[in-house]
ZAMARGU-4260 file (C-alpha; in steps of 0.2 Angstrom, whole numbers, plus 5000, padded with zeros to 4 digits):
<rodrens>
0) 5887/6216/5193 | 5898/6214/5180 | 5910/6201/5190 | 5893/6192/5192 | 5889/6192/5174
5) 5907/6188/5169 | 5908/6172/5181 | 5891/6167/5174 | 5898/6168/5155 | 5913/6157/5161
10) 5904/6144/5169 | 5890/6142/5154 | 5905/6141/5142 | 5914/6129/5154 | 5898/6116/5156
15) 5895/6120/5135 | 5916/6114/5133 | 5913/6097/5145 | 5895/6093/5137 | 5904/6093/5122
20) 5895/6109/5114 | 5876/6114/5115 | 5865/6099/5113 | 5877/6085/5114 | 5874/6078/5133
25) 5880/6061/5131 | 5869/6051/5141 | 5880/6039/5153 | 5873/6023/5162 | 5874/6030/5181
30) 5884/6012/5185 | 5899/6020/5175 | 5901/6035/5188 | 5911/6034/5203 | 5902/6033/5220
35) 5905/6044/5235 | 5900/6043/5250 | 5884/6058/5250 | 5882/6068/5267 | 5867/6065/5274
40) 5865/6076/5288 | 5865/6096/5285 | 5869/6107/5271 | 5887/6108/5261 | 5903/6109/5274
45) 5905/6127/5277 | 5919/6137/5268 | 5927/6151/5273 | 5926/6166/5257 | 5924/6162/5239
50) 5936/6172/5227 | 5935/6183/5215 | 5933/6181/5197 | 5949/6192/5196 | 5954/6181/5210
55) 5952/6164/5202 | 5958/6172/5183 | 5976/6175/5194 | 5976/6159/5205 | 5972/6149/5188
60) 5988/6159/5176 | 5998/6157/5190 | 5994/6139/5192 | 5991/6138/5210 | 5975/6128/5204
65) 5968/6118/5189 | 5957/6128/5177 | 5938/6129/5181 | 5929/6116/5167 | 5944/6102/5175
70) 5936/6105/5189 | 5918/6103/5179 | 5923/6089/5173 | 5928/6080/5187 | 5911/6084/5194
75) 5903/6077/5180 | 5912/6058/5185 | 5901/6058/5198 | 5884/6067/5194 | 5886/6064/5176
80) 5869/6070/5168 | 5866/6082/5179 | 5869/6103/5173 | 5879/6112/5182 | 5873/6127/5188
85) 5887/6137/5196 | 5906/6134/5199 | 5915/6145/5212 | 5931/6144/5221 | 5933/6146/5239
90) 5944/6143/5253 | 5941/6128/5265 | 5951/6122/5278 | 5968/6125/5273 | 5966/6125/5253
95) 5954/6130/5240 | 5941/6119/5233 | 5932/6122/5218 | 5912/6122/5226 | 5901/6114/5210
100) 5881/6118/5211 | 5872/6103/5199 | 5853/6103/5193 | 5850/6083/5193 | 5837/6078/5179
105) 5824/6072/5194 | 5826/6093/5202 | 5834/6091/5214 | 5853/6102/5217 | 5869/6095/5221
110) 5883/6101/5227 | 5901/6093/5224 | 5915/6099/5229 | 5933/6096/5220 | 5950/6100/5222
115) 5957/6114/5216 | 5975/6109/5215 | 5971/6093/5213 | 5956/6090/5203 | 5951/6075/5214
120) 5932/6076/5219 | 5931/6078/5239 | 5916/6076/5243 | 5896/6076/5235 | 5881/6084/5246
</rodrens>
């Protein structure tokens, strides 16, 4: 419980850092953001075990992957008025990948995933 509650506290205070503090959302014309091919058939790809949050503190001092709001921010090129709802590390494939759950303004969840040692958005679903 308190892992939960600790990864909660980082990821508000992450998506409060790359909003630019509370109230501030800058609104963005959706033409400026990047577009990614969405998957259209079936959920997210599947990924293997997420870490941790004494997991993900080690792997980000050790700097074995980019720091949780880059990878926030990185999501927000590409679903940028969206709030993000959760951010998790996990294994995929053969690397980690920072897994981003979004709340777009029309209800509807997305998930982008980004990453993690590179900060490069790898997909959106």
């Amino acid at each position: 419980m308190r892992h939960a509650l600790a990864l909660l506290a980082l990821s508000l205070t992450a998506a409060a850092l790359v909003a630019g503090g509370p109230g501030t959302m800058a609104e963005e014309p959706a033409e400026s953001a990047p577009r990614l091919a969405q998957a259209t058939a079936g959920p997210p790809p599947r990924l293997d075990a997420c870490l941790s949050a004494a997991d993900l503190r080690e792997e980000v001092s050790e700097k074995r992957v980019i720091e949780p709001v880059a990878a926030i921010r990185a999501a927000r090129t590409v679903i940028p008025r969206a709030e993000i709802q959760r951010a998790s590390l996990c294994r995929h494939e053969d690397g980690l990948v920072y897994m981003l759950t979004a709340l777009r303004r029309d209800g509807h969840f997305v998930h982008v995933m980004v990453d993690a040692k590179t900060g490069q958005v790898a997909g959106q679903y």
